[in-house]
N, C-alpha and C positions, 0 to 999 in steps of 0.2 A: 101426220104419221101416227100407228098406231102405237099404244104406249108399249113399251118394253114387258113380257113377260118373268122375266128375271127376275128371282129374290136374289140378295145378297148381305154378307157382312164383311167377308173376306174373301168373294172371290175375285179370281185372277182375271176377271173377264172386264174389270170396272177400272179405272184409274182414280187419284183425288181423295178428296181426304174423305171421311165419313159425312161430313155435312154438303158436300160436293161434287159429287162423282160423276164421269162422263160413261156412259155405256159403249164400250171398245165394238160391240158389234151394231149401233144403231146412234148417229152421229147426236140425234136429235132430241135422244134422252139426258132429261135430267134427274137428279135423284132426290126423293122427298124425305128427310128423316121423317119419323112417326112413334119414335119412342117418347115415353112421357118423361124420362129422368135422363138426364145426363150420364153415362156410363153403363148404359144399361146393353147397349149390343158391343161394347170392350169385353164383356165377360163371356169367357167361353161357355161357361155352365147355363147361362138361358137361354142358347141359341143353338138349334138342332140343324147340322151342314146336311143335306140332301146330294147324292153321290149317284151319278148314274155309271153302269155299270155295261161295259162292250165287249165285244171278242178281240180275242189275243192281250186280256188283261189294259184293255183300254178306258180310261176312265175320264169322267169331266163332272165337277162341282156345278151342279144344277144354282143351288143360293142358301141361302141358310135363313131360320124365321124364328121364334118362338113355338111353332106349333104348323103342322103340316095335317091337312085335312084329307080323307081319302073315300070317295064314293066311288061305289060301283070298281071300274076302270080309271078313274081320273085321280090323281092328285093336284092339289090347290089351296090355298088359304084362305082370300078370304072372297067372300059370298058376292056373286055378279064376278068375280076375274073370270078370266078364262081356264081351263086346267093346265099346269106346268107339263105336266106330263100325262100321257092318256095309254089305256089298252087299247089296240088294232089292228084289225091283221098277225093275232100270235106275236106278237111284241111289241114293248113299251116304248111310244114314241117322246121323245125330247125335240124341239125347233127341228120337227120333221124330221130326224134318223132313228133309227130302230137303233132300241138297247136290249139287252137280255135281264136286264132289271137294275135294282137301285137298293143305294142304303142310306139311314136316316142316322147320323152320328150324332153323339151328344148324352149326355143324362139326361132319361126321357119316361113317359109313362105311356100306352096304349089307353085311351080312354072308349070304351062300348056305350053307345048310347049319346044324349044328348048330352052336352061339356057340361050344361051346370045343375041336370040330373042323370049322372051316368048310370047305367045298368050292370057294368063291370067296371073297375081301376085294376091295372098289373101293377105288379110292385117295379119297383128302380130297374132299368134297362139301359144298358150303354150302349146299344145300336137295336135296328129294325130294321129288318131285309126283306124284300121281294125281289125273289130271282124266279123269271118266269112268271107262273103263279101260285108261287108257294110265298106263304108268308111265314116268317122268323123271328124271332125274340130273343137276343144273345145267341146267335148261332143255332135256336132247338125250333123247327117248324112246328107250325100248330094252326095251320090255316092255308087254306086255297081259293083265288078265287074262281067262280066257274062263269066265266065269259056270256056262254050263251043265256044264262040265268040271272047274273049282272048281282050276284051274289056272292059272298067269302062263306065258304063253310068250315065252321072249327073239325080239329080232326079229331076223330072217335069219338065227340058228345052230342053230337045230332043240332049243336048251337050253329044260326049264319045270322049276319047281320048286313045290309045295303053299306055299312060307312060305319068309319072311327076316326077317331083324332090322336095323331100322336105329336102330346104333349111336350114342350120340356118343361124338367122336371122342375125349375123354378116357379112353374105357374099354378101348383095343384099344391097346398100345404098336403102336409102329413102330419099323423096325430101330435098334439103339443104345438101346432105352428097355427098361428091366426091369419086368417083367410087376407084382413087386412094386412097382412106383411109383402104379400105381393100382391103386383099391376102385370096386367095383362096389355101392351103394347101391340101393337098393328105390326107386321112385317116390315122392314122399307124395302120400299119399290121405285124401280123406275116410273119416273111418267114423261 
C-alpha cells in the first residue's frame, strides 16, 4: 500500500499516542516520529496546523509540520513526497475534494527564496491564507497566483517568485538568537 500522505501532530484523523499512531483512514499505516528531541512536536509554537478550507464554512486539518513548502500550485514538505495539496481545475484539491483554500496556523515566517539563502524573510505571522489565489499574511493579501504561468505575483511591485516556504517561527533565529539554538526536524509522517 502506498504510504499515507498526511502530516500530523494533533490531528483527529490518527489515534495513539505520538510515538504510535494508526492512520483512521488507511488500516496499514504506521507512524514514524522524526523529531530529533524529545518534546519537540508537544509544543505548539514550532508546529504550523495546515487548515483546509470548504463551502458552507466546512473545514478539515490537513497535518501540521514545522515548515510547509509551496511550488507552483502544490503544497508539500519534504522533497520526493508527493504534494499534500495541489491547484486543478480552479480549486485546491486535498485526497481528491476540491476546497476553496487553506490556512497555515501557527507563529510562522514567509521565507522567499532558497531556506538557507533567502531573498526576502517576513517578520512574525500568526497565520497564512490562500483563498482561491490570493495569498494572505495576518488577514492583508499581497500575492496571487496565476495558474496558467505557474507563478505567485506580489501585488503592485512587479516581484513573482515559482515557491516559498513557510516557516515556523522556531526554525529561523532572529537577531540576538544563535542559529545553533534551533534543529530543524523532518515532519512526521505516516509510512
Amino acid at each position: 500500500m502506498r504510504p499515507c500522505a498526511l502530516l500530523f501532530s494533533r490531528c483527529d484523523s490518527f489515534t495513539g499516542t505520538t510515538r504510535s499512531r494508526k492512520c483512521l483512514r488507511h488500516d496499514s499505516c504506521a507512524v514514524e516520529q522524526t523529531s530529533k528531541r524529545e518534546g519537540w512536536l508537544s509544543s505548539p509554537d514550532k508546529m504550523i496546523r495546515l487548515t483546509l478550507i470548504g463551502d458552507a464554512a466546512r473545514t478539515v486539518v490537513a497535518g501540521s509540520a514545522p515548515y510547509f513548502r509551496v511550488t507552483d500550485g502544490a503544497i508539500w514538505t519534504r522533497p520526493g513526497d508527493d504534494p499534500l495539496v495541489r491547484y486543478a481545475d480552479a480549486t485546491w484539491r486535498f485526497l481528491g475534494e476540491p476546497w476553496s483554500g487553506m490556512r497555515f496556523e501557527g507563529k510562522c515566517r514567509l521565507i522567499l527564496g532558497l531556506p538557507r539563502d533567502p531573498v526576502r524573510v517576513s517578520d512574525l505571522l500568526d497565520a497564512v491564507s490562500i483563498i482561491d489565489c490570493t495569498l494572505s499574511a495576518n488577514g492583508v493579501p499581497f500575492a496571487v497566483y496565476l495558474p496558467d504561468r505557474e507563478v505567485w505575483r506580489g501585488a503592485g511591485t512587479g516581484t513573482w517568485w515559482h515557491s516559498f516556504r513557510i516557516e515556523s517561527a522556531s526554525l529561523r533565529p532572529t537577531s540576538g538568537e544563535s542559529v545553533d539554538d534551533h534543529e530543524s526536524p523532518a515532519p512526521q509522517r505516516c509510512v
